[in-house]
C-alpha positions in Angstrom: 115.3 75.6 174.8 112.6 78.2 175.3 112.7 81.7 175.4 112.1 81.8 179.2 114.8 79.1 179.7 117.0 81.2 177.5 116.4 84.3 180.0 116.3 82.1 183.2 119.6 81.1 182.3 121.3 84.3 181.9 119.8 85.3 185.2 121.2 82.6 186.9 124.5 82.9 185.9 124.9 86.8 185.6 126.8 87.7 188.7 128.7 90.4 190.1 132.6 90.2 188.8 134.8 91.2 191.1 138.2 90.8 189.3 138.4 90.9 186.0 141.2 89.8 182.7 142.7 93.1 180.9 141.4 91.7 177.4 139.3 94.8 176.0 135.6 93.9 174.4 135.5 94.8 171.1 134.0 98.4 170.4 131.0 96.4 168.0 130.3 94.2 171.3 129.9 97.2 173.0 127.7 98.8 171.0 125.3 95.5 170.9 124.8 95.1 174.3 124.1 99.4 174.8 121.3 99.2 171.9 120.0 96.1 173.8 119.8 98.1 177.0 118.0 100.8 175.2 115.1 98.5 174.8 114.4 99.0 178.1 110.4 99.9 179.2 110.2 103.6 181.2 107.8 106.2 182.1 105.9 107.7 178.7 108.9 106.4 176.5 111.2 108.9 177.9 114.2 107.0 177.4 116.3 108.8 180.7 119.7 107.0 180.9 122.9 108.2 178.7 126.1 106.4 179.2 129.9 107.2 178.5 132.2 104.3 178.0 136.0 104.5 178.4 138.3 102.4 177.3 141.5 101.9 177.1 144.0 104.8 178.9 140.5 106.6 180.0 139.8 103.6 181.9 143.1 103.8 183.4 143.5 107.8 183.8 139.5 108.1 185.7 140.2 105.2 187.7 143.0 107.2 189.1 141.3 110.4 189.3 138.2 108.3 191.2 140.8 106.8 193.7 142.5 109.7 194.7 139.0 111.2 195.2 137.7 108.3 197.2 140.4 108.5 199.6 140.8 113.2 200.2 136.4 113.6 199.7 133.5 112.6 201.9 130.9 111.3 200.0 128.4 113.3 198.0 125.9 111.3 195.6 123.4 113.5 193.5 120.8 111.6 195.1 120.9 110.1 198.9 122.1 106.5 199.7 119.9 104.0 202.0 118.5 105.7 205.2 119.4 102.1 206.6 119.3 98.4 206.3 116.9 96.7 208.8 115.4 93.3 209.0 116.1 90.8 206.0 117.4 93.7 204.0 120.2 94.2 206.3 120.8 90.6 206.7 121.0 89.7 202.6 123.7 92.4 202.8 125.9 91.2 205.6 125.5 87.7 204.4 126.9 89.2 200.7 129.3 90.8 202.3 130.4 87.8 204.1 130.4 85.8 201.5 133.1 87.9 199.4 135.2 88.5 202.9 135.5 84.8 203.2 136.6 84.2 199.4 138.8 86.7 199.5 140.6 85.6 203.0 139.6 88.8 204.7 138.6 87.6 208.2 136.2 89.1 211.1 137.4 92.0 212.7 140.1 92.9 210.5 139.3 96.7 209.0 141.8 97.0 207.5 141.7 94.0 205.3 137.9 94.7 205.0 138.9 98.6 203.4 141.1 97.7 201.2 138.6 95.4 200.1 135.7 97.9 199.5 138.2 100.1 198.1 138.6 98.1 194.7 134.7 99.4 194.0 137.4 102.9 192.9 140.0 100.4 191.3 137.0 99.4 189.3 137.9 96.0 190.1 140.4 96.5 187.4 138.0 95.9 184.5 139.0 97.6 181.1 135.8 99.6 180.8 133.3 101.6 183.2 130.0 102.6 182.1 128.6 105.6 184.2 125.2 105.9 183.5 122.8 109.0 184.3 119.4 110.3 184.0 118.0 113.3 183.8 117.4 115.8 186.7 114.2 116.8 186.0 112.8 113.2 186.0 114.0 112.5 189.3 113.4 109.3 191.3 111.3 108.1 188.4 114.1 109.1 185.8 116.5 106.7 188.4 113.3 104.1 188.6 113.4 104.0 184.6 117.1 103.9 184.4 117.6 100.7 186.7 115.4 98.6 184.2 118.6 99.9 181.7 121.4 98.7 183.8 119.7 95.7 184.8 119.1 95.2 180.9 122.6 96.1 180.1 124.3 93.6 182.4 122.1 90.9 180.9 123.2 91.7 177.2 126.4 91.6 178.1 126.0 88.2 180.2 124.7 87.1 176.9 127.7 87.8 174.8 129.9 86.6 177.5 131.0 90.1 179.0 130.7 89.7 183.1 129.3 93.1 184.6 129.6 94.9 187.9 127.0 97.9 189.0 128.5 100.0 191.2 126.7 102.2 193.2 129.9 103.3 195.4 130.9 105.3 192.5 127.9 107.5 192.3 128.6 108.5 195.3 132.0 110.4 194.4 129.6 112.0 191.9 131.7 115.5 192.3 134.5 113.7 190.9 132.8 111.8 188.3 131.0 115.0 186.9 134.3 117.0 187.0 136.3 114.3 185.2 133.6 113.4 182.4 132.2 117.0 182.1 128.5 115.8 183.2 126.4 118.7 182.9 124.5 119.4 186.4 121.2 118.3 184.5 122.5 114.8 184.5 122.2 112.7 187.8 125.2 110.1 188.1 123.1 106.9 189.2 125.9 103.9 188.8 128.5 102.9 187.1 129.1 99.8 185.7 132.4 97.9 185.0 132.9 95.1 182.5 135.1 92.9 180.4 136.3 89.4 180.9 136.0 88.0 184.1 139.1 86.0 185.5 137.5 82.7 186.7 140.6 82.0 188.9 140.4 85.1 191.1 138.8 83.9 195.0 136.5 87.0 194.6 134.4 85.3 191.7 134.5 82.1 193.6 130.9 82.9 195.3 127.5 83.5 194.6 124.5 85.4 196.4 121.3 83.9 197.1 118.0 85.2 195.7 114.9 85.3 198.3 112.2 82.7 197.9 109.0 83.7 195.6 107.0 83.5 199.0 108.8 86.1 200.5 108.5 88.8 197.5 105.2 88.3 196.4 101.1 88.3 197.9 98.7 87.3 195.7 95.3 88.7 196.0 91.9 87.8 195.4 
C-alpha cells in the first residue's frame, strides 16, 4: 500500500466518536500521537497550539465542573461562533445532525430528547481523556488557522494507533469555565477540545457516518 493509500485510509475511517469504552490509552500512546500533531505546518514556524490532557479522576472532576457550567452560564467563547449557516453549509449540518438524531432514536420535534442529546458534548461523551487545545492571543485568527492543521493532525495520529477522536467546539465556548478550572492564563485562547479513547462500536451514536462534498464542489481550477 502507498503512502497516499495509507493516509486516504485513515481519513476515511476517522470519524467523530460519540460514545466511547472507559479503557484509558496508555500515557506513551499519548505522547506519540501529541509529538505527531506537533508536526503540523503554521505561519513562520510559530508552533501556536499547547494542550493539557487529563486523565483519569481529572477527566471525571472537569467533566463535572464543565456540566454544571453548561447548564447555570450563557455561552462565552474567546473567540465568536458562526455568524450563521446558509446554503449547503447549513444543510451538511442539519443533515449531520439528522443523521445522529436518527441513530440515537431521538425523533423530529422532540427538544427535549434533542438537548439531552447535545448535552453529552459537556459529558465529553464519556471518553477517559479531553484534550483542550489553545493558541496564543496575540496570533489571533491565524494562531486558531495554524492550530486546526494540529487538531486535525492529532485526530489522525490517533486514528492511526487505534484511539477514536472527538473535536469539540461546544466546549470552547464555556471557555470561562475551562480557563478557571485548568488555570489558562488570558494569553491563551481556548479553540476546542478534543475527547478520545476507545470507541464502543455497539453504541447507536457510532452507527453513522457524514458525507464529504464532491471534489467539484470545493475546488476551481484555473488557467
Amino acid at each position: 500500500m502507498s503512502r497516499f493509500d495509507t493516509l486516504t485510509e485513515l481519513l476515511m475511517e476517522r470519524h467523530s466518536c460519540r460514545a466511547f469504552r472507559p479503557d484509558a490509552v496508555a500515557d506513551d500512546v499519548i505522547a506519540r500521537i501529541v509529538t505527531a500533531a506537533g508536526r503540523a505546518p503554521s505561519w513562520c514556524n510559530a508552533q501556536p497550539w499547547q494542550v493539557i490532557v487529563t486523565r483519569g479522576a481529572e477527566t471525571d472532576r472537569f467533566r463535572e465542573a464543565l456540566m454544571q457550567a453548561a447548564q447555570t452560564t450563557p455561552e462565552n467563547p474567546d473567540l465568536p461562533g458562526p455568524e450563521a449557516y446558509t446554503g449547503e453549509h447549513q444543510q451538511r449540518r442539519r443533515t449531520c445532525g439528522w443523521q445522529l438524531y436518527e441513530a440515537v432514536g431521538v425523533t423530529k420535534g422532540d427538544r427535549a430528547a434533542s438537548m439531552k442529546q447535545a448535552f453529552e458534548n459537556f459529558r465529553l461523551f464519556g471518553a477517559p481523556h479531553t484534550a483542550i487545545i489553545t493558541s496564543g492571543r496575540e496570533l489571533g485568527s491565524y494562531g486558531a488557522l495554524d492550530t486546526g492543521g494540529f487538531i486535525t493532525t492529532f485526530c489522525l495520529a490517533a486514528q492511526a494507533l487505534g484511539v477514536a477522536t472527538v473535536p469539540q467546539a461546544a466546549v470552547a465556548f464555556q471557555s470561562p469555565a475551562v480557563r478557571d478550572f485548568f488555570d489558562i492564563p488570558e494569553d491563551r485562547l481556548i479553540l476546542a477540545a478534543i475527547s478520545f479513547g476507545y470507541e464502543d462500536p455497539d453504541h447507536p451514536a457510532n452507527a453513522f457516518r457524514t458525507e464529504r462534498a464532491d471534489l467539484s464542489e470545493i475546488m476551481e481550477i484555473r488557467g
